[in-house]
Each structure stands twice: as C-alpha cells, then as structure tokens.
PDB file of N, H, CA, C and O in Angstrom:
ATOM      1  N   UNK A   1      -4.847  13.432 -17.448  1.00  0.00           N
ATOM      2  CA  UNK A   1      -4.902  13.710 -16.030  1.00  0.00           C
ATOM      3  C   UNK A   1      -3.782  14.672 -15.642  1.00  0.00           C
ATOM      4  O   UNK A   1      -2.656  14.540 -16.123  1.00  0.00           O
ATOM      5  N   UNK A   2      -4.077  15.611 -14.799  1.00  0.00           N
ATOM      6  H   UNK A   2      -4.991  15.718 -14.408  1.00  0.00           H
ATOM      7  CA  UNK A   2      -2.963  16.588 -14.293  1.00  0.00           C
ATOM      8  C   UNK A   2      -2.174  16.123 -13.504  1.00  0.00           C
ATOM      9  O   UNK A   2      -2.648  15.096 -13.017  1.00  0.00           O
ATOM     10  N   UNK A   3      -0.968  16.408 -13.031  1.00  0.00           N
ATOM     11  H   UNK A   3      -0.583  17.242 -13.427  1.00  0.00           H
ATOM     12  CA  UNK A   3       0.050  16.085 -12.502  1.00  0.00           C
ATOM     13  C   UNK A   3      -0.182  16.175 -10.715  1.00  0.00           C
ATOM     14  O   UNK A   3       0.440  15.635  -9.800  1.00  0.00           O
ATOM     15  N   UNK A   4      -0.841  16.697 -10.718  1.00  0.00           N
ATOM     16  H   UNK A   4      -1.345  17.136 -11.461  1.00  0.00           H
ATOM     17  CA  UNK A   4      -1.736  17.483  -9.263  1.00  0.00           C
ATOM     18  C   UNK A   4      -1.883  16.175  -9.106  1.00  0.00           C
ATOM     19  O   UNK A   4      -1.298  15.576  -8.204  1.00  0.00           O
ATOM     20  N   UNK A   5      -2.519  15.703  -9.789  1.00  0.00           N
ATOM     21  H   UNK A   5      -2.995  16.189 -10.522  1.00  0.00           H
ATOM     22  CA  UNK A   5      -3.633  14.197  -9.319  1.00  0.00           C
ATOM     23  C   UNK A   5      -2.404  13.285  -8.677  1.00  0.00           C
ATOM     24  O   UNK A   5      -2.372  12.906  -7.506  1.00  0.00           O
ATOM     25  N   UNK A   6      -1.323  12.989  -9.766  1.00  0.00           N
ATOM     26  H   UNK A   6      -1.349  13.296 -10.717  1.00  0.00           H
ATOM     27  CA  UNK A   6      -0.392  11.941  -9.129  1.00  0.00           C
ATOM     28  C   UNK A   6       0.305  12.629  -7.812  1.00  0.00           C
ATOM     29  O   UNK A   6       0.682  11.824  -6.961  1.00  0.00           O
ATOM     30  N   UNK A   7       0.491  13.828  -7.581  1.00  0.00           N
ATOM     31  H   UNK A   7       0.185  14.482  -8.273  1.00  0.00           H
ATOM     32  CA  UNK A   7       1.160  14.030  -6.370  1.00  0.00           C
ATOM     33  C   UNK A   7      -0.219  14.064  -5.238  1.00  0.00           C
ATOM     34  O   UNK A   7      -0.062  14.893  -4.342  1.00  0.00           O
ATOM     35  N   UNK A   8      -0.915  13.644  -5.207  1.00  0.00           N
ATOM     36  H   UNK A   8      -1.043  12.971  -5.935  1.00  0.00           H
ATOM     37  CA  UNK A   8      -1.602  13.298  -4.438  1.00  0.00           C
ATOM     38  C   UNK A   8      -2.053  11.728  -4.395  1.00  0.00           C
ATOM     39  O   UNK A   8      -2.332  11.297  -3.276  1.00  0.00           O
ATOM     40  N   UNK A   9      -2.144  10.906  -5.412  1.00  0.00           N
ATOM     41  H   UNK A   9      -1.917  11.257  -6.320  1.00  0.00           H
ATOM     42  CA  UNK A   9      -2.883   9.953  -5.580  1.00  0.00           C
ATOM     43  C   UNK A   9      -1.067   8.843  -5.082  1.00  0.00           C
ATOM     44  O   UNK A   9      -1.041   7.773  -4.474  1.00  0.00           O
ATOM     45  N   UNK A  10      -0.072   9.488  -5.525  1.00  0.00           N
ATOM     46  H   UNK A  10      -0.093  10.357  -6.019  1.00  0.00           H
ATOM     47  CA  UNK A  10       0.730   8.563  -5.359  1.00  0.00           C
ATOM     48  C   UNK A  10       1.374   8.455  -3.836  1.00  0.00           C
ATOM     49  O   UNK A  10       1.979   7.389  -3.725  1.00  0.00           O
ATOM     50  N   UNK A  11       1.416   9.288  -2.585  1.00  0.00           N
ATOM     51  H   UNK A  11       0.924  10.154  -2.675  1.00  0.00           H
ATOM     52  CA  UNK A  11       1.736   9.393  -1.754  1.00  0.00           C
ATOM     53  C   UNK A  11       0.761   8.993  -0.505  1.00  0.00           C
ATOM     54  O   UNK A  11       1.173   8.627   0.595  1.00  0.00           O
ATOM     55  N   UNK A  12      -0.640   9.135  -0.890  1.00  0.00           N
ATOM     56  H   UNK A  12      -0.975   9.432  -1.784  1.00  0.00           H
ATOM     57  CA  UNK A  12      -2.113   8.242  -0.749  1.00  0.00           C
ATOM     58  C   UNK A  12      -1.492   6.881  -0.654  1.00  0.00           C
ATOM     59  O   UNK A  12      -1.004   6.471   0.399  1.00  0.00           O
ATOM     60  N   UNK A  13      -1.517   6.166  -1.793  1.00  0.00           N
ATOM     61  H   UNK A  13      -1.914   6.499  -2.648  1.00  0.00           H
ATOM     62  CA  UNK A  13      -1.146   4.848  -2.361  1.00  0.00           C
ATOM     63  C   UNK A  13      -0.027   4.124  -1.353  1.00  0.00           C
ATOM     64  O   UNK A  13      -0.021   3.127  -0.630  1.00  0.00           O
ATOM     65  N   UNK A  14       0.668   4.901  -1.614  1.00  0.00           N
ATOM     66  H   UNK A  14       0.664   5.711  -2.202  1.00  0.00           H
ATOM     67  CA  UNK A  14       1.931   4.364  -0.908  1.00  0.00           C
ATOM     68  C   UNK A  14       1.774   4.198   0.785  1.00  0.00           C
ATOM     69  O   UNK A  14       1.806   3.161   1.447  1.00  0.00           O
ATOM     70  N   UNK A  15       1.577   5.727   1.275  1.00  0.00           N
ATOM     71  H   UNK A  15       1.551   6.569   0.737  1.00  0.00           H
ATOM     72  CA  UNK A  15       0.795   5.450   2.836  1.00  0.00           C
ATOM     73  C   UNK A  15      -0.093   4.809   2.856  1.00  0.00           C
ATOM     74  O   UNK A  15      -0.254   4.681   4.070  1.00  0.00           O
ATOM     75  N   UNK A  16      -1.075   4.104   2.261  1.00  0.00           N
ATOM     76  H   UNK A  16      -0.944   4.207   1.275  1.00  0.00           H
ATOM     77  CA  UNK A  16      -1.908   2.434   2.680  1.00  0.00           C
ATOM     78  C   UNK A  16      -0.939   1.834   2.662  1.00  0.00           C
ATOM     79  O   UNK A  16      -0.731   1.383   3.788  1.00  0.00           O
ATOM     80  N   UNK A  17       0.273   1.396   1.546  1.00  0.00           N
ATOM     81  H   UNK A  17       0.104   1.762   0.631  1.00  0.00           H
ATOM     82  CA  UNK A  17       1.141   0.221   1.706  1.00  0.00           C
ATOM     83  C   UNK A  17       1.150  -0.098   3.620  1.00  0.00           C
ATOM     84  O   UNK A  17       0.686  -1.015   4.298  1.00  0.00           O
ATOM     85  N   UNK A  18       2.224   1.668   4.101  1.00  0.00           N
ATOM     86  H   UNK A  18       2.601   2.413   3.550  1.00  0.00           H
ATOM     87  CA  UNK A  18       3.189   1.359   4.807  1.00  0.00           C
ATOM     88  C   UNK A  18       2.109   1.500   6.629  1.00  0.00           C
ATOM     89  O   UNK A  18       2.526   1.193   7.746  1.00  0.00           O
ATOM     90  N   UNK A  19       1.104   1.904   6.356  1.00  0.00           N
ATOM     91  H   UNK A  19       0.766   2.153   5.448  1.00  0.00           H
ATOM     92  CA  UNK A  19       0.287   1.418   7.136  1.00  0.00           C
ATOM     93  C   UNK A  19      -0.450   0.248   7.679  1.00  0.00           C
ATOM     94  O   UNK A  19      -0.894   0.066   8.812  1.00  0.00           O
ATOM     95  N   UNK A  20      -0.486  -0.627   6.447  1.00  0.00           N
ATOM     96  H   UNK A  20      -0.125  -0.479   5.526  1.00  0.00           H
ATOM     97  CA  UNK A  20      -1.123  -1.961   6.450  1.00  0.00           C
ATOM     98  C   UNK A  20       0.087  -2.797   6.979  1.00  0.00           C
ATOM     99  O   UNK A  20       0.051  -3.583   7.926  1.00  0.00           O
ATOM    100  N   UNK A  21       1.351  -2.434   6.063  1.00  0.00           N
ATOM    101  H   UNK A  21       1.380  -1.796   5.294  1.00  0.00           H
ATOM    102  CA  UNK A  21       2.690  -2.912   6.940  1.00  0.00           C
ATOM    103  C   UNK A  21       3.099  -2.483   7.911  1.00  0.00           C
ATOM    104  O   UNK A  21       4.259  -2.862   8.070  1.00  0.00           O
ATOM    105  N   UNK A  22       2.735  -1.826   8.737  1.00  0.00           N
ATOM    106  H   UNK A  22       1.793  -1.517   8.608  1.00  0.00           H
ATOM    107  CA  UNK A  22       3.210  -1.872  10.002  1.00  0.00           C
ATOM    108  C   UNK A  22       1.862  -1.818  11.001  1.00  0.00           C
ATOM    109  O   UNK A  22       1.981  -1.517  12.189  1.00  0.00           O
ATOM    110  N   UNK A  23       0.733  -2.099  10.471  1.00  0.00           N
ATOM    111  H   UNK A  23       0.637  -2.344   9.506  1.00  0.00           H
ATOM    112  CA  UNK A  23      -0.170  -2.844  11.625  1.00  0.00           C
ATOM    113  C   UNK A  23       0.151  -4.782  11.359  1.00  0.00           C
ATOM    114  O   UNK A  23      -0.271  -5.691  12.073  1.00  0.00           O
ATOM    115  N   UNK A  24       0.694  -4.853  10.569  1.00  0.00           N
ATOM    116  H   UNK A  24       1.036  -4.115   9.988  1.00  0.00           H
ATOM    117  CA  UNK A  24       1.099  -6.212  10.257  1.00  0.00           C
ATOM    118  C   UNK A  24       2.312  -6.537  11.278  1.00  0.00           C
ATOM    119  O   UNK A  24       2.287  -7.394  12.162  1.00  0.00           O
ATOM    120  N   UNK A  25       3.691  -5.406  10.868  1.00  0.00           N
ATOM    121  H   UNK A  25       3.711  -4.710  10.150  1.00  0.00           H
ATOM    122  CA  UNK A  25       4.593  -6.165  11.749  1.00  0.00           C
ATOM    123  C   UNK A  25       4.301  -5.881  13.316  1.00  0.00           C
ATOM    124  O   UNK A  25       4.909  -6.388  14.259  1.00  0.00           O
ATOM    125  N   UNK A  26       3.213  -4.937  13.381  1.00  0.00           N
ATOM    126  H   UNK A  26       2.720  -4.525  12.615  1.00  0.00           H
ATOM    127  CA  UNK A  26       3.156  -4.736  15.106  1.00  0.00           C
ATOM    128  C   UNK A  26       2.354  -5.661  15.628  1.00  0.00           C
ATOM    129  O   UNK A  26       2.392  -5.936  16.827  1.00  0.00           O
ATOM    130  N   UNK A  27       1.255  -6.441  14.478  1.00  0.00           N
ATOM    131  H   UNK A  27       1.224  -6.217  13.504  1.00  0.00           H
ATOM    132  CA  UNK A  27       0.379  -7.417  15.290  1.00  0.00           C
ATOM    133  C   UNK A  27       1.550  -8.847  15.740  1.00  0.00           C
ATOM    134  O   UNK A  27       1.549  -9.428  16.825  1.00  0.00           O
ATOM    135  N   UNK A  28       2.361  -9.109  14.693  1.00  0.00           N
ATOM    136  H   UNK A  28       2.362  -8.637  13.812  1.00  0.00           H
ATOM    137  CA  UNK A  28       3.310  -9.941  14.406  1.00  0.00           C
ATOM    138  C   UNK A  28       4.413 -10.061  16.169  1.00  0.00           C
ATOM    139  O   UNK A  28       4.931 -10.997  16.778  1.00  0.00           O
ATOM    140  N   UNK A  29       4.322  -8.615  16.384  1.00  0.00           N
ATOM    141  H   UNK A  29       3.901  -7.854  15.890  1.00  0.00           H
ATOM    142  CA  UNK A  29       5.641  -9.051  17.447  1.00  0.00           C
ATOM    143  C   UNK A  29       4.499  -9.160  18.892  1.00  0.00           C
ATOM    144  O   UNK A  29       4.713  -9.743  19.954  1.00  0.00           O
ATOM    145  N   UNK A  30       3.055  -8.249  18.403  1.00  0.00           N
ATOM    146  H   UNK A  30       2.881  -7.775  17.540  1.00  0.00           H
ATOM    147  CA  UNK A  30       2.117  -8.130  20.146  1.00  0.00           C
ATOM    148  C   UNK A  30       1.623  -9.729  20.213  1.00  0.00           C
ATOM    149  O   UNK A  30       1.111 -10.065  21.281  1.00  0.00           O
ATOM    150  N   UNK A  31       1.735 -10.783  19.122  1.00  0.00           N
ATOM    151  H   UNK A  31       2.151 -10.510  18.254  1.00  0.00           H
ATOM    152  CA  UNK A  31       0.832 -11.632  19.031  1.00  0.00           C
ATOM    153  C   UNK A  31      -0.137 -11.949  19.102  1.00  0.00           C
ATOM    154  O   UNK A  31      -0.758 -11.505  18.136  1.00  0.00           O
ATOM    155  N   UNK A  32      -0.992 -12.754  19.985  1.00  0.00           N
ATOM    156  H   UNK A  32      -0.488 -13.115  20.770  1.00  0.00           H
ATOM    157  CA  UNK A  32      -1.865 -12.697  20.332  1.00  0.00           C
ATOM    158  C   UNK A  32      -3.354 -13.520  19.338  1.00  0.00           C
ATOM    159  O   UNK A  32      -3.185 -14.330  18.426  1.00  0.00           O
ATOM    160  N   UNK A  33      -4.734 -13.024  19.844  1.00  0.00           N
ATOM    161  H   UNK A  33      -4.872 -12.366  20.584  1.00  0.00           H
ATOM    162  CA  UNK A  33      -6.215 -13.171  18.797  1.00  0.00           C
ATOM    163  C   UNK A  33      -5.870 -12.736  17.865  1.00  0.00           C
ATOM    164  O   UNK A  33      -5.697 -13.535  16.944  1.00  0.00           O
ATOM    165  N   UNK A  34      -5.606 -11.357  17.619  1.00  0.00           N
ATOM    166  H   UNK A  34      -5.746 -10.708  18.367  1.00  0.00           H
ATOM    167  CA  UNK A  34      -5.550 -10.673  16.698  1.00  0.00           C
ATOM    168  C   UNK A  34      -4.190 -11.089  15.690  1.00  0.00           C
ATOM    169  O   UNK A  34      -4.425 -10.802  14.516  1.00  0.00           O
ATOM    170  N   UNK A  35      -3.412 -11.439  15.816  1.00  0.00           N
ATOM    171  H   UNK A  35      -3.222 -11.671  16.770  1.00  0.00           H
ATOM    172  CA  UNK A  35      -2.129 -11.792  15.413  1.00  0.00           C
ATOM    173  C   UNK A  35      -2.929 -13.074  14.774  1.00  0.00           C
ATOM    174  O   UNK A  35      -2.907 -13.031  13.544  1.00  0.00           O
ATOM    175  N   UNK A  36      -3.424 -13.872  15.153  1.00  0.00           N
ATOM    176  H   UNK A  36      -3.442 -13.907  16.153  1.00  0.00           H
ATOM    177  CA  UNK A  36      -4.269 -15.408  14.569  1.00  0.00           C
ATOM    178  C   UNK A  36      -5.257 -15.056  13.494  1.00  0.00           C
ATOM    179  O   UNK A  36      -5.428 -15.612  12.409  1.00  0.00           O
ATOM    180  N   UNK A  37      -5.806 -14.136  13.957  1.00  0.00           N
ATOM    181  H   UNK A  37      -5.668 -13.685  14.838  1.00  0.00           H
ATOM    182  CA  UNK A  37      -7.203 -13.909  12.983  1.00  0.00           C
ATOM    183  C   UNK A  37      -6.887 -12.965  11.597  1.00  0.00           C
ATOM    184  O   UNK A  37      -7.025 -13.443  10.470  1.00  0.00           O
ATOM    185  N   UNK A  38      -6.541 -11.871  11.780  1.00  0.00           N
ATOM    186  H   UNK A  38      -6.429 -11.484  12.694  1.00  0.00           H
ATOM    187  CA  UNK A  38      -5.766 -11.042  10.902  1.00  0.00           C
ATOM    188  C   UNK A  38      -4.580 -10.951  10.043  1.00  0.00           C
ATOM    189  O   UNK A  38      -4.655 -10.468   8.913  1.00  0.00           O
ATOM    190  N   UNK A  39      -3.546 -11.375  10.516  1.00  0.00           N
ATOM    191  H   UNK A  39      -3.485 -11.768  11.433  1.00  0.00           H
ATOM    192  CA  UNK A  39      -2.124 -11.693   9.815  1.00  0.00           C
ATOM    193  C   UNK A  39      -2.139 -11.992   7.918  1.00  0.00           C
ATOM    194  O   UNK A  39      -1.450 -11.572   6.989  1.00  0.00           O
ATOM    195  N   UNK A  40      -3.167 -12.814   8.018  1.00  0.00           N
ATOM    196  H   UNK A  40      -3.727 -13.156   8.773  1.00  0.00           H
ATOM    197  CA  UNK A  40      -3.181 -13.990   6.610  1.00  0.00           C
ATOM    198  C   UNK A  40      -3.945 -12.030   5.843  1.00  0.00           C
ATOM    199  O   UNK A  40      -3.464 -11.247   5.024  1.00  0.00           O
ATOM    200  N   UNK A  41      -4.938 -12.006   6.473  1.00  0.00           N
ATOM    201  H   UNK A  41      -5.329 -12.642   7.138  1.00  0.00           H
ATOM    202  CA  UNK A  41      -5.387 -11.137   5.184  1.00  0.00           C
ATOM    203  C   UNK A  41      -4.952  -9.625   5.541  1.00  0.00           C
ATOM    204  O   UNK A  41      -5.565  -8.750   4.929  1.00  0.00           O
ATOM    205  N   UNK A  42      -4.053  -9.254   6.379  1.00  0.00           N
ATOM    206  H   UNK A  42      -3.555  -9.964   6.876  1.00  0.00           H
ATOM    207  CA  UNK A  42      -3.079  -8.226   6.625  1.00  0.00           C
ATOM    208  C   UNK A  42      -2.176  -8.107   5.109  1.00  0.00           C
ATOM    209  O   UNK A  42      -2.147  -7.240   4.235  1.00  0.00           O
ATOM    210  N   UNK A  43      -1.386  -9.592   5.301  1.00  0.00           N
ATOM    211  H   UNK A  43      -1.409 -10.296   6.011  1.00  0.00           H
ATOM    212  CA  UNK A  43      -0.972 -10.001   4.074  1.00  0.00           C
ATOM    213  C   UNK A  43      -0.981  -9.753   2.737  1.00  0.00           C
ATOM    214  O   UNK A  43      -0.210  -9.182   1.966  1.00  0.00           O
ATOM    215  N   UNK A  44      -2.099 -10.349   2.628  1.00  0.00           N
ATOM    216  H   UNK A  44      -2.725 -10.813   3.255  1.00  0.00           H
ATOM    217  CA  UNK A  44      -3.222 -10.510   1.016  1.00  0.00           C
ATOM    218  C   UNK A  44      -3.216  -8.673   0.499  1.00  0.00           C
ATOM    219  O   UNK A  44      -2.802  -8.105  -0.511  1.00  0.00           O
ATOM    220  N   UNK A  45      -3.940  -8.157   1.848  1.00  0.00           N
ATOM    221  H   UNK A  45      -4.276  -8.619   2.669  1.00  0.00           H
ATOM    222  CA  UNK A  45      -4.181  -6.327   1.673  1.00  0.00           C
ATOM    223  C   UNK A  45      -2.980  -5.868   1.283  1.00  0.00           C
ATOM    224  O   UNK A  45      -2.914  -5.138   0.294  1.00  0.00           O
ATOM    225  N   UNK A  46      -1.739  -6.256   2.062  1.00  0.00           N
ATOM    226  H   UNK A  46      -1.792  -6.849   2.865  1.00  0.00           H
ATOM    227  CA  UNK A  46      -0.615  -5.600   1.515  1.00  0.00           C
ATOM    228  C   UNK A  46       0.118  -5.472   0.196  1.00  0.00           C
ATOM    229  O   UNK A  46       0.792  -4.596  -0.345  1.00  0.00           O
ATOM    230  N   UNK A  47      -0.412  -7.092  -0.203  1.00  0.00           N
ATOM    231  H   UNK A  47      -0.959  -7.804   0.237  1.00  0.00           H
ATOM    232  CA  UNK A  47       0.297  -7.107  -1.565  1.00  0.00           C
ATOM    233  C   UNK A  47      -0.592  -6.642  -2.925  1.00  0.00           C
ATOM    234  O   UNK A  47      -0.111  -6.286  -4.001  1.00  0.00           O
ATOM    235  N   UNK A  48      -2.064  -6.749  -2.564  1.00  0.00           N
ATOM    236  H   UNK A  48      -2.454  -7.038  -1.690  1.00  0.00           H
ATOM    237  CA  UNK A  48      -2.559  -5.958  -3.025  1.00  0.00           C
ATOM    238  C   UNK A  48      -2.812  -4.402  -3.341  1.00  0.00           C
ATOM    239  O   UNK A  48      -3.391  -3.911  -4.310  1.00  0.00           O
ATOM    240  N   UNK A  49      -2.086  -3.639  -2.016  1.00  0.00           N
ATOM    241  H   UNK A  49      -1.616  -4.038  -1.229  1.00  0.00           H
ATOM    242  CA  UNK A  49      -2.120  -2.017  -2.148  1.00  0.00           C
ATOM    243  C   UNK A  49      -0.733  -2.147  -2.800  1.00  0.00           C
ATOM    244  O   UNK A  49      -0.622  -1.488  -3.833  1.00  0.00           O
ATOM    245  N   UNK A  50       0.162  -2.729  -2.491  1.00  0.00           N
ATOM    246  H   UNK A  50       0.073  -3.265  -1.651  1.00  0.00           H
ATOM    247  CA  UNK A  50       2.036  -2.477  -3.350  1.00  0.00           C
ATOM    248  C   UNK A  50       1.608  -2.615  -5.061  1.00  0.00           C
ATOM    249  O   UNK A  50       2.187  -2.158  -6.047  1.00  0.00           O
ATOM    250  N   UNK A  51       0.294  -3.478  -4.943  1.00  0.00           N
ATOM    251  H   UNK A  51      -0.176  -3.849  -4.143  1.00  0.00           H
ATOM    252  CA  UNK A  51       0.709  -3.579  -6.353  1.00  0.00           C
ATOM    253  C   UNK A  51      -0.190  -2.300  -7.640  1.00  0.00           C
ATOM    254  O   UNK A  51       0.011  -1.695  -8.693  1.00  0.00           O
ATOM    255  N   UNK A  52      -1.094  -2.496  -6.704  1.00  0.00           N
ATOM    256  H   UNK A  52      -1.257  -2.987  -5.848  1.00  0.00           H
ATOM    257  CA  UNK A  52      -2.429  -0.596  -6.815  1.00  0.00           C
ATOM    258  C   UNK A  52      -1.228   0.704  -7.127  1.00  0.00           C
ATOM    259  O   UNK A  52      -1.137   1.419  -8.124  1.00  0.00           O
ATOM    260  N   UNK A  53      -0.451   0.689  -5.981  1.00  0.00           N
ATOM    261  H   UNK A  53      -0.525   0.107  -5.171  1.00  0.00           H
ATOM    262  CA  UNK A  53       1.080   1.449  -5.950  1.00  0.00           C
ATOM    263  C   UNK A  53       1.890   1.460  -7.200  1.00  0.00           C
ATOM    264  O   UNK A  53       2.261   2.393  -7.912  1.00  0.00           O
ATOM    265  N   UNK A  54       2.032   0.408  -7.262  1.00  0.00           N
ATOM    266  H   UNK A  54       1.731  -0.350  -6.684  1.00  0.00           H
ATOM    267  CA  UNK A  54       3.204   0.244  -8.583  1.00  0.00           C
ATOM    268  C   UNK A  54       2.284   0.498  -9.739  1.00  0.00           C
ATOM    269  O   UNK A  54       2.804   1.055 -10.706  1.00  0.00           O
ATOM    270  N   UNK A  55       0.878   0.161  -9.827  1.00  0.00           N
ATOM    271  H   UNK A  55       0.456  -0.291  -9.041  1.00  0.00           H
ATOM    272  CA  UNK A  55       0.664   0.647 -11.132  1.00  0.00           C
ATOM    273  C   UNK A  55       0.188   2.248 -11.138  1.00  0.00           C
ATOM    274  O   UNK A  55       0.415   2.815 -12.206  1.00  0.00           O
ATOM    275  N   UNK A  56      -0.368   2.965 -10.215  1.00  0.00           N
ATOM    276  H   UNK A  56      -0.553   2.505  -9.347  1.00  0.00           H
ATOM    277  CA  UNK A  56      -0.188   4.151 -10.200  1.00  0.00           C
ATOM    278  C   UNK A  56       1.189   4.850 -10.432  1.00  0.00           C
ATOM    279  O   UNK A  56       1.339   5.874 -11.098  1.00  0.00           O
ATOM    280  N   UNK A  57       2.211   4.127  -9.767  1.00  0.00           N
ATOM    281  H   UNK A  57       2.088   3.295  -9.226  1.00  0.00           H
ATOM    282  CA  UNK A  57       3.083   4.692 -10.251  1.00  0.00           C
ATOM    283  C   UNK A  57       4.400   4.844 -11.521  1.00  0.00           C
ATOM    284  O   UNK A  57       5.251   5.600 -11.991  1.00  0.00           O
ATOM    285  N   UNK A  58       3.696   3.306 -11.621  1.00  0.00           N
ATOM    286  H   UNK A  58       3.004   2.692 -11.239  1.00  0.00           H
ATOM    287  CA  UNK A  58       4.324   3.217 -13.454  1.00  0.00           C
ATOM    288  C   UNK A  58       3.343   4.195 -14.415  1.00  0.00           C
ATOM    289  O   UNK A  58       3.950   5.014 -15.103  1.00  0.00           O
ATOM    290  N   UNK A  59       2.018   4.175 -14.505  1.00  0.00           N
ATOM    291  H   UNK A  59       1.525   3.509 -13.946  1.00  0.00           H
ATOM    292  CA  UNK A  59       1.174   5.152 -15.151  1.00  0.00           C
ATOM    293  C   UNK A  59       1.910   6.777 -14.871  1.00  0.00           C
ATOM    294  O   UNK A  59       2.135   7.498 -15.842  1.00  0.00           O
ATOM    295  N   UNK A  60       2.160   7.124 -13.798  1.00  0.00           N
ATOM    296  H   UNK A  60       1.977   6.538 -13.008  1.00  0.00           H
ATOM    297  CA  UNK A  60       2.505   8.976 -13.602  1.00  0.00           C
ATOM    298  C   UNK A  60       3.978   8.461 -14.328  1.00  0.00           C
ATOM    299  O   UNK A  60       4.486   9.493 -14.766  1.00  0.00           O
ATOM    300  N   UNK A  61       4.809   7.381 -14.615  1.00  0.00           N
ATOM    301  H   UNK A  61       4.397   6.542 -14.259  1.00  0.00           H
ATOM    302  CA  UNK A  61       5.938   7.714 -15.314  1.00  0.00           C
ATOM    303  C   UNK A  61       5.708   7.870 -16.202  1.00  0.00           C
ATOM    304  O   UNK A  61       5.995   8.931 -16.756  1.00  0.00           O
ATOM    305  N   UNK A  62       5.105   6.945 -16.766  1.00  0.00           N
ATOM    306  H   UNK A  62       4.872   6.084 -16.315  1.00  0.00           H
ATOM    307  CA  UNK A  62       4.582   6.986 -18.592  1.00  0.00           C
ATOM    308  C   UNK A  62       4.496   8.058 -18.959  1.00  0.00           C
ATOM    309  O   UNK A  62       5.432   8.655 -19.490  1.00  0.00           O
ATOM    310  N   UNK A  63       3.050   8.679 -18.706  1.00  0.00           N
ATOM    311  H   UNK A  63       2.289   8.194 -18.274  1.00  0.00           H
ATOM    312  CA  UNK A  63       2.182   9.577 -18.675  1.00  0.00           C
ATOM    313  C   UNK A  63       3.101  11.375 -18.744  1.00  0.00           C
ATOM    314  O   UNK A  63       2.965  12.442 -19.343  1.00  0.00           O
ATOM    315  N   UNK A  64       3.912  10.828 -17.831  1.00  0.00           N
ATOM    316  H   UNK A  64       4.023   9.961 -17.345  1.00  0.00           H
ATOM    317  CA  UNK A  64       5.119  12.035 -17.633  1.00  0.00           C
ATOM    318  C   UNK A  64       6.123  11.925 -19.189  1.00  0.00           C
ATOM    319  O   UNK A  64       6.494  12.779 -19.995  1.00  0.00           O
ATOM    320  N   UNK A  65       6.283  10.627 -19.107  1.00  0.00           N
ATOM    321  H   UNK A  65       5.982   9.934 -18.453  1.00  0.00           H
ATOM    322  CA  UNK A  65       7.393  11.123 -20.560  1.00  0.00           C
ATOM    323  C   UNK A  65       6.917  10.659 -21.594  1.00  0.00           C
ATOM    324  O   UNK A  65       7.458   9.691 -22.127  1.00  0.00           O
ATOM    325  N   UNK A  66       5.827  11.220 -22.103  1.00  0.00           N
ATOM    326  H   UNK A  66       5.387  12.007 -21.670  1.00  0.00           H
ATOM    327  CA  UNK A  66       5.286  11.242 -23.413  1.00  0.00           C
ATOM    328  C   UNK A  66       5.357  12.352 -23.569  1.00  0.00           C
ATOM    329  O   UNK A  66       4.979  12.852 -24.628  1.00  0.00           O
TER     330      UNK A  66
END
C-alpha cells in the first residue's frame, strides 16, 4: 500500500475518534433524552474507532520501517 493511503486513511480514523468524543462529552454536559439514550453506545463507538485507529496506525509504522 502507498504511503498516500495512510496520510489519508490515518487522519480519517482519528477524526471519527475525536468526533464521536466530543458529541459524547457535549451530550454529557446538555443532558437530557439524548444524554439517556445515546451515551452507553457513544461509548462502545468510541472505543471501537480508537482501537480501528491504533491498528491503522501501528500497520503505517510497521509497514514504514521495513
């Protein structure tokens, strides 16, 4: 894979993290329905894209120093 790919695929990756985290901490302080219904799998999504993240981005290290 070209290097092109990770400077795109890894800055992608990462902006879902910090998007999902901060509709999280903003539902968190507006409270509310949405704060009840959403939160738990706000959650779940987040730690799931950090971890999509980290392996994209352990792969472009590897991949880089071979």
């Amino acid at each position: 894979m070209s290097p092109v790919f990770y400077y795109i695929l890894i800055p992608i990756s990462v902006a879902a993290v910090v998007l999902v985290l901060a509709t999280g901490i903003y539902s968190m302080t507006k409270g509310g329905e949405f704060n009840r219904k959403y939160s738990n799998k706000l959650m779940r999504l987040r730690i799931l894209l950090q971890f999509v993240a980290i392996l994209i981005i352990m792969l472009a290290v590897y991949l880089a120093s071979r």
